[in-house]
N, C-alpha and C positions, 0 to 999 in steps of 0.2 A: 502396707496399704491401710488407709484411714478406716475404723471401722465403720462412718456413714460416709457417705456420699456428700461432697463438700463443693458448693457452687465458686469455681474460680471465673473471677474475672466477671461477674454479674453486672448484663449492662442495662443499666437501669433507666437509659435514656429510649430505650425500643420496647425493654418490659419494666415499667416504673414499680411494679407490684411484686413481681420474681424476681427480677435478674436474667430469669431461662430466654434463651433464645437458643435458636437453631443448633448451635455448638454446641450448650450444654446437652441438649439430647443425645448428639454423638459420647461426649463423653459418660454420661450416668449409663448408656446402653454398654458398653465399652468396662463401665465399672462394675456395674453388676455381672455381665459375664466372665469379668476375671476374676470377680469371687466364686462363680459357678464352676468353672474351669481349674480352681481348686483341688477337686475332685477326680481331676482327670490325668491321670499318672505318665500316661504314655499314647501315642498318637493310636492306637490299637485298641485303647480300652476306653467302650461306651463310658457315656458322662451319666453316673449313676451315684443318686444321693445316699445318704446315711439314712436308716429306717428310724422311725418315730414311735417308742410304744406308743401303746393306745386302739384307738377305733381304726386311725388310717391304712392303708391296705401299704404292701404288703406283712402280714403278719407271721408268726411260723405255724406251722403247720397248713400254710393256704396251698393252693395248687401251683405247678409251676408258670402256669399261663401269666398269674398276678403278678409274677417276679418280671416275666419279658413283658408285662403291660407298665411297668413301674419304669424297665427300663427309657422304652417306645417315649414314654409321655416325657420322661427328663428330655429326652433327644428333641421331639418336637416341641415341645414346649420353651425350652429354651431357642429353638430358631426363631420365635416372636423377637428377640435380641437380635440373632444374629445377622438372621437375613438380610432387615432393612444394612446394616453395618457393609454387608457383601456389597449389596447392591452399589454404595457410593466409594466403594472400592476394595473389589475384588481380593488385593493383599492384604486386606486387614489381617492383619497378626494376635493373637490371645494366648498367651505363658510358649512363644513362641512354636505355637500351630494354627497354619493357616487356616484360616475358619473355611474357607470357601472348600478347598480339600476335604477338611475335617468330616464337615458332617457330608459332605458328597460322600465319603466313604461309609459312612456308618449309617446313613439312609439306605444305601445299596446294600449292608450287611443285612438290616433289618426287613429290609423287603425282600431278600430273594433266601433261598432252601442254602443248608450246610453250613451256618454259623449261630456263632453260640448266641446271640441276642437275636436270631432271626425269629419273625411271630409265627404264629402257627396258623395255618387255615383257616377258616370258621369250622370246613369239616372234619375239623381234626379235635371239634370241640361241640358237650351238649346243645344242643340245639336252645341258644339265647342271644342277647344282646351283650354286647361286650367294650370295653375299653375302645379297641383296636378301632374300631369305627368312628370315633369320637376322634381318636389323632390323627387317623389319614383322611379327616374332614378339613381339622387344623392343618395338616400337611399342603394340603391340595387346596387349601383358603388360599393360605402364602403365596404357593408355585403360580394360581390364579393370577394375584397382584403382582408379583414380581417373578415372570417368567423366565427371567435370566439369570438369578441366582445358583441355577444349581440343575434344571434340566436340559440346556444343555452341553455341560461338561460329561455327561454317561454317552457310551457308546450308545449304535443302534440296537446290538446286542441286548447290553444291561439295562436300558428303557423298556426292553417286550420283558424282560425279565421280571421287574419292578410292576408294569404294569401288570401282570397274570394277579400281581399277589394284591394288587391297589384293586384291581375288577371285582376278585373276591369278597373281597369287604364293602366294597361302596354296590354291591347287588345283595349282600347280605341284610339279614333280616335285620329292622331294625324298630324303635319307641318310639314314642307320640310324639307329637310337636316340636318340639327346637332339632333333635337329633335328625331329624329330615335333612337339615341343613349341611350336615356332615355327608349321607348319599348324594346329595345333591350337586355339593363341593369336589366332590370326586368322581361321580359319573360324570360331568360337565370338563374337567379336567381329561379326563381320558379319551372321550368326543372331541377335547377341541386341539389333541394331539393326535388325533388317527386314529385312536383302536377305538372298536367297536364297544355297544355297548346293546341296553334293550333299553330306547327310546322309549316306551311306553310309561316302563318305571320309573324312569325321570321325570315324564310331565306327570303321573300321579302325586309323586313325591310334592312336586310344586302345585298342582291343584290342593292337596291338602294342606300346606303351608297358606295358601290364601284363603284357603276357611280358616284359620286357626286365628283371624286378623280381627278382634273386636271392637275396634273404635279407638278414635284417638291418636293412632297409629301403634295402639297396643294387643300383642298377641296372646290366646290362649295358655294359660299356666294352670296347672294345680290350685295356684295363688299366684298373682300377677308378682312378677320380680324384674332384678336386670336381666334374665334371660331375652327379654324383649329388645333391651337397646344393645348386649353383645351380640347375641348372634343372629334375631331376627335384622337387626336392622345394619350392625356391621358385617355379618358375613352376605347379608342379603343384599348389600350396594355393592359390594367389591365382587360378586357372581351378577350383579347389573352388568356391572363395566366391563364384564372381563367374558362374559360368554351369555347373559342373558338380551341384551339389547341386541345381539345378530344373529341368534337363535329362536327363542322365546317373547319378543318385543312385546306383546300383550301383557303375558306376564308379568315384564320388567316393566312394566309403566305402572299396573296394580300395586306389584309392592312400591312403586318409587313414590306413589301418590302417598302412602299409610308413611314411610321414611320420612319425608317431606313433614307431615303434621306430627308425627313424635317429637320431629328437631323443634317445634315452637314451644313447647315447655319444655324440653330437656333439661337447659343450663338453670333452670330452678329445682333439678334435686342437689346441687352443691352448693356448699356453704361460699359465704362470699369469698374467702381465701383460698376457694378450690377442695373445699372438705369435701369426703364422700361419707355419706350417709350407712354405716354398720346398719344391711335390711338385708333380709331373704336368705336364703341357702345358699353354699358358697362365698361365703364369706372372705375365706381366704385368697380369694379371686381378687378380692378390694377393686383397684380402679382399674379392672380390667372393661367397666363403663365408659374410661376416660376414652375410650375408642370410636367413641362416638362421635367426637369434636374431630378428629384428622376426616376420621369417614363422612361428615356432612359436606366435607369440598372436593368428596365425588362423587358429587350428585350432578344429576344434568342441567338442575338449575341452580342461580346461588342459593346459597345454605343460608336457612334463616335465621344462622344466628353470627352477631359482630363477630367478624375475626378475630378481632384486638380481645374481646372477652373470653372466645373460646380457646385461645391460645393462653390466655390467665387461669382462667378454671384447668387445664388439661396442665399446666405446668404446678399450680396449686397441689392438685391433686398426686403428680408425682411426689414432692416436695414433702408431704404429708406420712409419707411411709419411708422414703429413699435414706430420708437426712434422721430415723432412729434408730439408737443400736438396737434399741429392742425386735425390730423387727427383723432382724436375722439371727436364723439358728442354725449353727454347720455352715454358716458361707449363704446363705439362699436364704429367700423369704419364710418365716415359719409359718405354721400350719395354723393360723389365728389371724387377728385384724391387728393389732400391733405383735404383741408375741403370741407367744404360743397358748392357746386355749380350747382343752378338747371341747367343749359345750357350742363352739363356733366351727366344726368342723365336721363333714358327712361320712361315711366310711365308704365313701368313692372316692374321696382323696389319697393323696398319697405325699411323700417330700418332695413331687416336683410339680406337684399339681399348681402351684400358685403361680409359676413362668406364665401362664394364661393371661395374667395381669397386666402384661407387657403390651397388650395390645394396641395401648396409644403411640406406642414407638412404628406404625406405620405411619406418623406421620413425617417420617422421613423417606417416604414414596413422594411425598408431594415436592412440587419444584419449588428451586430455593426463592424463584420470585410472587408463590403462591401468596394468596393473601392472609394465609394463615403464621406467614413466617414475617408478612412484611407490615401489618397494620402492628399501631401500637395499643398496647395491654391497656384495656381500662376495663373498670367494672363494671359497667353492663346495668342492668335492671338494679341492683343494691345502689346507685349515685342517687338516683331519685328517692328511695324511699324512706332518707334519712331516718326518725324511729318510729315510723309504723311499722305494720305487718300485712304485709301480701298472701292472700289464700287464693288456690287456684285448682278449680274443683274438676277433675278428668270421670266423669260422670260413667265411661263405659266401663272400666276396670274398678271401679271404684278408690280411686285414690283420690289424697287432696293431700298438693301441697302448701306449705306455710314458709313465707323468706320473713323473717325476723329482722329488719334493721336496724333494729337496737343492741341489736349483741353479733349479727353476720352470721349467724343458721338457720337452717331450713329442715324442715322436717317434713316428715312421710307420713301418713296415715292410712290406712293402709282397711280400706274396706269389704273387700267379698276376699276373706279365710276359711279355708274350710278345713282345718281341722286343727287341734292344740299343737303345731310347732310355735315354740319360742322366736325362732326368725323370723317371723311373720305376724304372731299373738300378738306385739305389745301397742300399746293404746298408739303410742305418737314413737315415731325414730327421731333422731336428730343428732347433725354433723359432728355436735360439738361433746357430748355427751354420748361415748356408744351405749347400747344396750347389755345388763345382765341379765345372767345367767336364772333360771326362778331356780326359787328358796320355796322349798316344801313345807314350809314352818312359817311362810305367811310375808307379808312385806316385801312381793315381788317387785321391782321395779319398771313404773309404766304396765301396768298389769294388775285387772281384779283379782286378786286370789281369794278363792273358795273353800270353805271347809262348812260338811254337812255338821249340822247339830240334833238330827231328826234322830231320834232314841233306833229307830227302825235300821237305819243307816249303821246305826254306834252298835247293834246287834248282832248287822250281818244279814236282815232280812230286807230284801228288795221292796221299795218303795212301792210299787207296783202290785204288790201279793193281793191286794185288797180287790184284784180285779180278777183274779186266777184260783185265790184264796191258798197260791203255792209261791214259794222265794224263789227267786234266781239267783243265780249267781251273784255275790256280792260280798266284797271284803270289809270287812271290818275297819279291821290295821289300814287299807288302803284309802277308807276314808275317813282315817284320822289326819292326815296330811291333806294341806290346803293345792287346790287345783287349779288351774286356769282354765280360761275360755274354750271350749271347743270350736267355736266358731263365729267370727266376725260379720256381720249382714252391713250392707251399705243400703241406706233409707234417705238418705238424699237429702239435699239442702235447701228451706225455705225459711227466708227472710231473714238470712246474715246466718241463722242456724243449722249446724253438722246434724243428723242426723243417722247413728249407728246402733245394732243392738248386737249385744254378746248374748250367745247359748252358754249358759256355763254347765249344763248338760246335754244332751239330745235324746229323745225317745231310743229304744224303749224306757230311759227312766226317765217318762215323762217331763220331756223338755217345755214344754209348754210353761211350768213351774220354776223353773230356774232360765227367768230371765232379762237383764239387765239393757233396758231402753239408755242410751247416752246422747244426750245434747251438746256442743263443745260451740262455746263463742270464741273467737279468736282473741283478743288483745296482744297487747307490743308487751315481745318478752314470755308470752303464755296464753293460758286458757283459761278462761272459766267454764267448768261442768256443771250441770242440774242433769245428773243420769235419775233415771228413776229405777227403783229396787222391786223387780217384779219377784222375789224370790219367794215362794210360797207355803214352806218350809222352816224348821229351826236351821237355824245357822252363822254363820262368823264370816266376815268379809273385810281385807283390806286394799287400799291402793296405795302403790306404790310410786314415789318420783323416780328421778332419772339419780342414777348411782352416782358417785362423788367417788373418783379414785384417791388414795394415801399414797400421796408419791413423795419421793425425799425420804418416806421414814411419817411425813407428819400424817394429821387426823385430822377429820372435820371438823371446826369448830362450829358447834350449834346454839342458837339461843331461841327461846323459847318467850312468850309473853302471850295473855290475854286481853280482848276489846270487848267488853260487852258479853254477847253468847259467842265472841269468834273466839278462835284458835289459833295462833299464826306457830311456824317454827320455820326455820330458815339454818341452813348449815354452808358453811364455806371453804373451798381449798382455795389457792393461789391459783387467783385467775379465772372461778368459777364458783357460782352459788347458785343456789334454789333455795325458793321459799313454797310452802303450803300454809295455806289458811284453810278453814271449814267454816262453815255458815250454818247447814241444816242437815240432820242425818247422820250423824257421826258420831261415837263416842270419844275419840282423841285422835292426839296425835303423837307418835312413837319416831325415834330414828333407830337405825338399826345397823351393827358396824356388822361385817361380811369380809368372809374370807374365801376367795378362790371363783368368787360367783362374776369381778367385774375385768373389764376387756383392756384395760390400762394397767392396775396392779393389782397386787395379790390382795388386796383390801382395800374395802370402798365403804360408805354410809350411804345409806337409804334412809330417805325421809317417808312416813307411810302414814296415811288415814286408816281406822280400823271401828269394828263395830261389831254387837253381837246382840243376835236375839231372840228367844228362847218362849218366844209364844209359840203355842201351834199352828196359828195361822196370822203368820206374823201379818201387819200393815201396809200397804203400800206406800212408799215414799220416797219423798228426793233427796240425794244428798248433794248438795251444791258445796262446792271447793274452788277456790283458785289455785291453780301452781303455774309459779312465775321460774325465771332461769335469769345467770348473768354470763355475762363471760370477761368480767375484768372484777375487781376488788373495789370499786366504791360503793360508797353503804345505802341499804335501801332507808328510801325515804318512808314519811307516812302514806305518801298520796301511791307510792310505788307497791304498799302494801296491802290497801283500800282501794282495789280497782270498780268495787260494790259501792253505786248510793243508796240502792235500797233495793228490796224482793220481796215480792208478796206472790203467798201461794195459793192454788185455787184447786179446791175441791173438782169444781166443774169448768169449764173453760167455755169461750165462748160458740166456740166451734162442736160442743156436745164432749169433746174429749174430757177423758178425767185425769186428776191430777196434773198438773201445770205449774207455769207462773210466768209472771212479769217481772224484767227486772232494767232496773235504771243505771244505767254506769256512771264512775267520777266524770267523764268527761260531757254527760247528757243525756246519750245516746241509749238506747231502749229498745230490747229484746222480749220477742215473746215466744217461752216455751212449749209449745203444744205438741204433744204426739196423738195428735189426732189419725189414724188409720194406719200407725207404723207398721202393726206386722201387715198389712197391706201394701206397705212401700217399701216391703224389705227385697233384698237382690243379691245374689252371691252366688 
């Protein structure tokens, strides 16, 4: 077997951009399970991967429950493969075992009492939320979509048998928002086969899933993520069609209306080639987004996006992970966004947790004369925008995206965070370029890093004592090392201008004081910043660009040059470059080579701005920067480097605000910076 996945026969007269059509998804679904199958010795022995040190579960000394939750999730999670496979023919064969058998048998093991992979109760366990709930959500999505798959080959018998142990779980207690979708997907399932259930908690379940719906067609998160387009929106159309439109019709129309307005920006979180975007928790999931483009053609009305484009993007996006060896460890996806990288990964994962991913392969439910199978592949919104840059501002979540048609990425910015995660923190995501790891030593990439220089700090006496006349808690050592953001506020756009501000602390250590007002102008290719430094303390601050992986063995080459008061550096690998220049507020600029921090190789370079200052109460002021991006190897120009014709700063602005500017771009065009009333337009 080829260790990637290898496009035969790409017809490039249906898909001019992939090759992928209809076949090829039979075969990649086909190929990855006979890597997964692997693993599986004998028709008797659950499909159970090899353990991963590290964070992922199951670890030793964990409970037994984590070992049958590890099993469970191999099992269902890999029917996101198998199923649709069944579905278009029943004998499908894999290391010669018939799949439809296969996991008919080892579903049945799993859910009923006296075998060794069977789950345990919930009451057979501390009163919590748990795994088990999460895959017989997954289970009963699938059986939902494609009810002939697998229930019913079971007796009447083995059905009530299955069902005692599926009741349990999908009545059992369960977390906030998305994981609804899982009791929901299984109490609805077992209603629309005959056994009983307790109605009530089902329409609860779905009245709070429709509060949890904030605009846009974006739902309630911690921090806004893909949680919204997999499981709000793809488990929430496939329980449309499948049991809400003749049960709950009100319902099913509220969500179909929010599904409906997500599909109209979707296909701009992917790169023109179908990249996904390395954002939010779960990582290792990757294009288990891509789920989104089969599920928008079953909606009740057409889906508002080209089929010819979503079938490019949805097959890109395969393409993207399928066709690298890196991205398999033991036979299966590893636990990382290409390979394997614990800093990308929650300790609710586990080695089977990435099958999730597979989600776009429902769209082999759809009929072969759908119009997702039958328009031809074009590129959608990137043909128009040769090289400008499209921003497109989702105002309730506070996101904003950017499609770059100078280089074909798009990027996420990512407004109301509420606390220092890395998946989430960093200033800008983008396709092309994933995010690292932070470096506690300064030179995050895509990310303020912080480090106190307040003598009080460097002591170990809380900032704050002056108010108490007593110290709190506070480490020394701990704030020798530079910090990020704790929190992202989204302040809203006026007159071409982003407005966001970072908490790089929050109360009690007087947040008010550590805090960074940021401006972003778009341009083709990048951004220009004028953040202003509301930091009111000694201290050391750098930014970070987007890392540069060393692949082959080679290194970034960087060069360095001065204009006047600017700063330019710029570093390149094959196929990729960034540049930083500085204008005002900075004392230089560093690259920085990293080991183990970035999501392609084991070492990357980080280009960083950096500054330090050592008044007691220090100044307020802007630091204005460009960082630009490529994605090919021809040389920047001067004019590519000088996006600035000029910047003047202002003490007072004219709107009463303080500190500001105006600034004039090469091509004319004139921006004015004002934070006039931001912590009043902050939101998060």
């Amino acid at each position: 077997m080829s260790e990637i996945f290898e496009l035969k026969n790409p017809d490039f007269e249906m898909s001019p951009q992939t090759g992928m059509v209809r076949q090829h998804y039979i075969e990649c679904a086909r190929y990855l399970l006979e890597r997964a199958f692997n693993h599986v010795n004998a028709f008797e022995s659950p499909i159970v991967f090899p353990l991963v040190a590290g964070k992922s579960y199951p670890q030793p000394g964990d409970p037994e429950w984590r070992t049958r939750s590890h099993e469970f999730e191999a099992l269902e999670r890999t029917f996101n493969l198998a199923a649709p496979l069944v579905l278009l023919d029943p004998e499908t064969m894999i290391h010669g075992f018939k799949l439809r058998d296969y996991y008919c048998h080892h579903f049945y093991n799993a859910l009923t009492r006296g075998h060794a992979n069977s789950l345990p109760d919930p009451e057979e366990l501390p009163d919590a939320t748990y795994q088990f709930t999460c895959e017989i959500g997954g289970l009963t999505r699938t059986l939902l979509l494609m009810p002939t798959v697998l229930w019913p080959y079971y007796s009447a018998e083995q059905r009530d048998e299955m069902a005692a142990t599926i009741s349990k779980w999908a009545h059992h207690r369960t977390t906030q928002n998305n994981w609804r979708l899982f009791n929901i997907c299984a109490l609805s399932f077992l209603k629309k086969n005959g056994y009983s259930i307790d109605d009530e908690l089902l329409k609860s379940h779905l009245l709070w899933i429709g509060s949890y719906h904030a605009g846009d067609g974006w739902y309630l998160e911690q921090s806004y993520n893909y949680y919204t387009i997999s499981l709000f929106v793809v488990y929430g159309t496939i329980w449309n069609r499948a049991f809400g439109d003749d049960h709950y019709p009100e319902i099913a129309a509220v969500l179909e209306k929010s599904f409906n307005e997500l599909f109209k920006t979707y296909p701009l979180f992917f790169g023109r080639n179908g990249y996904i975007n390395m954002w939010a928790r779960s990582i290792c999931y990757r294009l288990w987004i891509s789920g989104g483009f089969p599920a928008s053609f079953l909606l009740k009305s057409p889906p508002p996006i080209d089929p010819g484009w979503a079938r490019r993007l949805c097959s890109g996006s395969l393409l993207q992970f399928v066709t690298r060896s890196e991205f398999y460890e033991n036979d299966i996806p590893s636990l990382g966004f290409y390979g394997h990288r614990e800093f990308a990964i929650q300790s609710y994962s586990c080695p089977a947790s990435p099958f999730i991913m597979f989600l776009p392969f429902i769209a082999l439910t759809l009929p072969e004369d759908s119009p997702f199978w039958t328009a031809t592949e074009n590129d959608g919104l990137w043909t128009g925008l040769a090289g400008e840059s499209k921003r497109t501002v989702l105002e309730n979540p506070g996101l904003v995206l950017v499609n770059h048609g100078s280089t074909g990425t798009s990027e996420i910015l990512s407004g109301k965070v509420y606390d220092d995660d890395h998946n989430y923190s960093k200033l800008v995501f983008n396709t092309h370029f994933p995010w690292e790891d932070h470096d506690p030593e300064g030179g995050t990439s895509q990310e303020y890093s912080f480090r106190s220089l307040d003598p009080r700090d460097l002591r170990g006496a809380d900032i704050n004592f002056y108010l108490t006349g007593r110290a709190i808690e506070n480490s020394a050592a701990q704030r020798a090392e530079f910090s990020t953001s704790q929190s992202i506020l989204f302040n809203g756009v006026r007159d071409g201008v982003l407005y966001r501000q970072l908490l790089m602390r929050k109360p009690p250590n007087n947040g008010v004081g550590y805090i960074l007002d940021l401006a972003e102008i778009t341009i083709p290719g990048g951004v220009v910043r004028v953040d202003r430094c509301r930091l009111a303390f000694e201290h050391e601050l750098t930014l970070g660009h987007f890392g540069l992986p060393h692949l082959a063995g080679g290194r970034a080459e960087i060069q360095r040059f001065t204009d006047g008061g600017r700063e330019v550096l710029t570093a390149a690998v094959p196929g990729r470059q960034v540049a930083m220049a500085t204008y005002r507020g900075w004392d230089g600029l560093e690259a920085r080579r990293h080991t183990g921090f970035n999501a392609e190789a084991g070492e990357s370079t980080v280009l960083f701005a950096h500054r330090k200052r050592l008044a007691k109460n220090p100044a307020m002021e802007l630091m204005i920067c460009v960082m630009l991006h490529k994605t090919d190897d021809s040389p920047w120009t001067p004019e590519d480097l000088s996006p600035l014709r000029s910047v003047e700063l202002k003490d007072i602005m004219p709107s009463g605000s303080v500190v500001g500017a105006e600034l004039t771009l090469r091509d004319g065009s004139g921006y004015v910076v004002d934070f006039a009333d931001i912590d009043g337009r902050r939101s998060c």
